[in-house]
C-alpha positions in Angstrom: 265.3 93.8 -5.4 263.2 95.8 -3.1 264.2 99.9 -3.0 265.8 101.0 0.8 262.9 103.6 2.2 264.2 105.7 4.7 262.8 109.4 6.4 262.3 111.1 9.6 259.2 110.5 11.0 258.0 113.5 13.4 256.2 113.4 16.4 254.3 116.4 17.9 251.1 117.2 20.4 250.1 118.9 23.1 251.8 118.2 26.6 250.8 114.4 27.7 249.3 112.8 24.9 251.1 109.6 25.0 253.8 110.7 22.4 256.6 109.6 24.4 254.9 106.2 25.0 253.6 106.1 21.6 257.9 106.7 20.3 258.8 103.5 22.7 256.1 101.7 21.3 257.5 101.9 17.8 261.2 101.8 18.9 260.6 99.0 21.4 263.4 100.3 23.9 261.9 103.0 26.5 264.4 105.8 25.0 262.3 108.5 26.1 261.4 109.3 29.6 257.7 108.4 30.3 255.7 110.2 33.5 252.6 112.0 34.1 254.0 115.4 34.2 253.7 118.0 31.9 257.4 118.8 30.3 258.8 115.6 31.2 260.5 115.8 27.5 262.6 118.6 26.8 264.6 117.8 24.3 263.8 116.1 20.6 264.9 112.4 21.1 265.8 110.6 17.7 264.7 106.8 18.1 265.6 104.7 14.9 263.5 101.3 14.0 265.7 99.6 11.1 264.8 97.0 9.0 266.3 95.3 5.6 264.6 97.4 3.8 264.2 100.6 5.6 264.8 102.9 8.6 262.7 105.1 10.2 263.9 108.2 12.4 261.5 108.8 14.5 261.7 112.0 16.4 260.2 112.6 19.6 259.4 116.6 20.8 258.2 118.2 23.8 254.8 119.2 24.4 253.5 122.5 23.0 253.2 125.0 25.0 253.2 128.5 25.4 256.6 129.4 26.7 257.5 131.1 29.9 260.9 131.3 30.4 264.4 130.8 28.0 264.0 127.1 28.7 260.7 126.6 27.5 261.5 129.0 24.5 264.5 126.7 23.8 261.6 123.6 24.1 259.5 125.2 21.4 262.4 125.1 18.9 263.2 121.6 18.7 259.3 121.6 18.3 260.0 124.0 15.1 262.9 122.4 14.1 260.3 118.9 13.6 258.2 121.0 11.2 261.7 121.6 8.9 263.2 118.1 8.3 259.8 116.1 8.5 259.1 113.8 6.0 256.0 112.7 7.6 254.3 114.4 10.6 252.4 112.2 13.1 250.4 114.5 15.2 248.8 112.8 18.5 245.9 113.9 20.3 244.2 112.5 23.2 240.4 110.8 23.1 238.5 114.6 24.0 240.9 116.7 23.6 240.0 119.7 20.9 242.8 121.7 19.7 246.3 122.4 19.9 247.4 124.9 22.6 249.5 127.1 19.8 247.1 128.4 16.2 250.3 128.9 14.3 251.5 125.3 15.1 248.0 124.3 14.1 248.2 126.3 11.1 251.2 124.4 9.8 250.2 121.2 10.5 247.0 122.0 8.1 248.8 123.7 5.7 251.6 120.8 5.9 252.8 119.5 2.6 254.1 116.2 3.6 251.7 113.4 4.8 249.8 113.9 8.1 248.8 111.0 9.9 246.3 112.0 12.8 246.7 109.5 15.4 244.2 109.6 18.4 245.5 108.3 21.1 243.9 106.6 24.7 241.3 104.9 23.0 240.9 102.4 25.8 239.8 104.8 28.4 237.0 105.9 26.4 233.7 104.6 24.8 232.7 104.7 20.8 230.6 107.4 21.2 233.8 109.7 22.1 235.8 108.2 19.8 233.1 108.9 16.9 232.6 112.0 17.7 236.4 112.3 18.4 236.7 111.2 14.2 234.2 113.4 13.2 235.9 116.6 15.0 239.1 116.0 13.4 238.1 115.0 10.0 236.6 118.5 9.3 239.8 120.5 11.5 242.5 118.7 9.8 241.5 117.4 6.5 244.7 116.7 5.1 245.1 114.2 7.6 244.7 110.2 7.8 242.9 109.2 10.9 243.7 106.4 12.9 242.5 105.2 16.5 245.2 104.1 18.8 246.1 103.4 22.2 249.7 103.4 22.6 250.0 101.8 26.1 248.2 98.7 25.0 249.9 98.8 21.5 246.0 98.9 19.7 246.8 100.5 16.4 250.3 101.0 16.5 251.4 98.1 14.0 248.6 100.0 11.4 250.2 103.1 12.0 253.7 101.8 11.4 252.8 100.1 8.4 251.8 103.0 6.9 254.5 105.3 7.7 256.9 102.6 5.6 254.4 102.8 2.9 255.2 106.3 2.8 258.6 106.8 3.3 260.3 108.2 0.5 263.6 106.3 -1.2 266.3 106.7 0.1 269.5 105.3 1.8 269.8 104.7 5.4 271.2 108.1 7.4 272.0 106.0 10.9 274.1 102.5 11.0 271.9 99.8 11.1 272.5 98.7 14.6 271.9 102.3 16.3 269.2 103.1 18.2 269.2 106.3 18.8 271.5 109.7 18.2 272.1 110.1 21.4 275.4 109.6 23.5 274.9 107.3 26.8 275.3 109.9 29.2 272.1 111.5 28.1 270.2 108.0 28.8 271.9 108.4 32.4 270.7 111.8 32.7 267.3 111.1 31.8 266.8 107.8 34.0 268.0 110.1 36.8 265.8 113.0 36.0 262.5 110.7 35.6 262.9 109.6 38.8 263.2 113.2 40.2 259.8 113.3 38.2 258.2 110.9 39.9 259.0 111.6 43.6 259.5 115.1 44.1 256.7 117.7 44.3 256.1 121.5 42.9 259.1 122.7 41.2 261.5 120.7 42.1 261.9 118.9 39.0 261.7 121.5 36.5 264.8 123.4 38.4 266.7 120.3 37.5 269.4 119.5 35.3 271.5 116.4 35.4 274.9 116.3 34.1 276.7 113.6 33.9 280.0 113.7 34.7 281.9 110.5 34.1 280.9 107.8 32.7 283.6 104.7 32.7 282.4 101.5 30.8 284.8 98.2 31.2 283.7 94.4 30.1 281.5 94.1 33.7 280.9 97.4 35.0 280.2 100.8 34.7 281.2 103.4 36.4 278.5 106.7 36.9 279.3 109.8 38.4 276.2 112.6 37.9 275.5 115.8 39.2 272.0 116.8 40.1 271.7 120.6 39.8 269.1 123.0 41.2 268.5 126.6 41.1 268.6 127.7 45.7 270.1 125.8 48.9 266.3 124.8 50.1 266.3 123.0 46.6 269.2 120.9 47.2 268.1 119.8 51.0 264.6 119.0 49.5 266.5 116.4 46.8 268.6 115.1 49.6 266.5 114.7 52.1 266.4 113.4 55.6 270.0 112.1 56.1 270.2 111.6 52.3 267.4 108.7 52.2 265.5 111.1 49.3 268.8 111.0 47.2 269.6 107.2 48.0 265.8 106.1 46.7 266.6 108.5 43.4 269.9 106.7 42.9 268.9 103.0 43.6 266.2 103.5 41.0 267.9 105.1 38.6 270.8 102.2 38.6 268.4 99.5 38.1 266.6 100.8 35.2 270.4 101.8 33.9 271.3 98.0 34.6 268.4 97.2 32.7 268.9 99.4 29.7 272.9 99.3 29.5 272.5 95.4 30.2 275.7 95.4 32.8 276.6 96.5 36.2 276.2 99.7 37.4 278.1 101.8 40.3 276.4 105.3 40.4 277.5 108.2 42.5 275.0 111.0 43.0 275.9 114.5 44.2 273.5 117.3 44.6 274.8 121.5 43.7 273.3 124.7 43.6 273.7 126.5 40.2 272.1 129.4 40.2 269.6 130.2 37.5 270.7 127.9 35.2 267.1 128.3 33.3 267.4 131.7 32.2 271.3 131.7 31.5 272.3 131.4 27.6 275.6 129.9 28.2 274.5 127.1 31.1 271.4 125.9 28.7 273.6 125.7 25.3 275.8 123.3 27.6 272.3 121.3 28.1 272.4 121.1 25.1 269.2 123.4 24.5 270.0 126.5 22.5 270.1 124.7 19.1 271.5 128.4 17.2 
């Protein structure tokens, strides 16, 4: 009888190298928010692949960055927190990319005792001169690594990758039930659908003075039932999100439900509202309700 494997599976890089994509890849459920901005993940997401003989809990962490506010601080610890209960580190870089925006992140990542794999991402929007070169750079910065070539949009690489990481896993029992997919409650899925699309249509800072909390959530055999709060920082904030005679708010909403449709496979009725919470960034109490101070 084959031995259960089972481990957490950490995945770190700068601000948008694909890790996001590359987690949904593996997890085959878009669990974490995708867009083009910078920040767009702010919390570690825990996405579990099971099979018979294993499960893998794979972790997904903001970008690194050099923090500017309590938020951001709050950011950098989940990235920490991916160094402490790692069993294997997967560190992504992007095809031309040179170093990690933090040297004492970098340092542990050469200095890492568990495996390394060194996964460089995007190969399909560059040539094999880049990505040789690309091989060659890494090989000497982070020798403790394993190297492989990837792109996770298209999927090149990603079954490799995966194999490996079961080959590595240590034994051990599963940690999750078998048919979760993640350690996450639903609201934070309706949060995040509702946040990404604040991502993609509003401009500046708009959506990084955003929080989304969900308020009730009502699930029956045909329908559910959504009622979120977007919150922002000022008034002129909450009349951008809105928009002319609500129409900004209304396009926010209808996307948001569809993709919730899609994920939660069932109806959905959503209610938006829009207040102004003053400096909820820099306020201890406000972010440990987010659920970001992890002390």
């Amino acid at each position: 009888m084959t031995k259960h494997k089972a481990g957490f599976v950490n995945i770190i890089g700068n601000p948008n190298v694909g890790k996001s994509t590359l987690m949904n890849a593996f997890v085959g459920e878009r669990l974490s928010i995708i867009t083009s901005k910078a920040q767009t993940t702010r919390h570690r997401i825990l996405g579990i692949v099971n099979g018979d003989d294993f499960q893998v809990l794979l972790s997904d962490t903001p970008g690194i960055i050099k923090p500017a506010y309590q938020l951001q601080e709050s950011m950098m610890d989940f990235v920490k927190s991916a160094f402490e209960d790692a069993d294997i580190l997967l560190y992504l870089v992007e095809l031309g990319e040179k170093e990690l925006k933090d040297e004492a992140f970098f340092n542990k990542i050469t200095n890492s005792k568990i495996p390394v794999l060194l996964l460089i991402n995007k190969i399909d929007i560059g040539n094999e001169e880049l990505l040789a070169e690309a091989l060659k750079l890494w090989q000497e910065k982070v020798p403790n690594a394993e190297i492989f070539a990837i792109s996770a949009l298209q999927n090149f690489g990603v079954p490799e990758v995966f194999n490996r990481i079961i080959e590595l896993l240590p034994e051990s029992p599963a940690f999750y039930p078998k048919d979760q997919l993640t350690d996450k409650p639903e609201r934070f899925f309706v949060n995040e659908a509702i946040r990404e699309k604040i991502l993609i249509h509003y401009k500046k800072e708009i959506p990084y003075s955003v929080e989304i909390d969900t308020e009730e959530f009502f699930e029956d055999e045909t329908i559910i039932r959504i009622r979120s709060v977007i919150m922002v920082e000022r008034e002129t904030q909450k009349g951008i999100i809105i928009g002319h005679k609500g129409s900004a708010l209304k396009r926010v909403g209808t996307e948001a439900r569809k993709d919730l449709e899609k994920f939660f496979g069932k109806q959905i009725h959503l209610e938006l509202y829009v207040k102004v919470n003053k400096n909820w960034r820099s306020d201890e109490r406000q972010l440990r309700r987010f659920g970001y101070n992890q002390k």
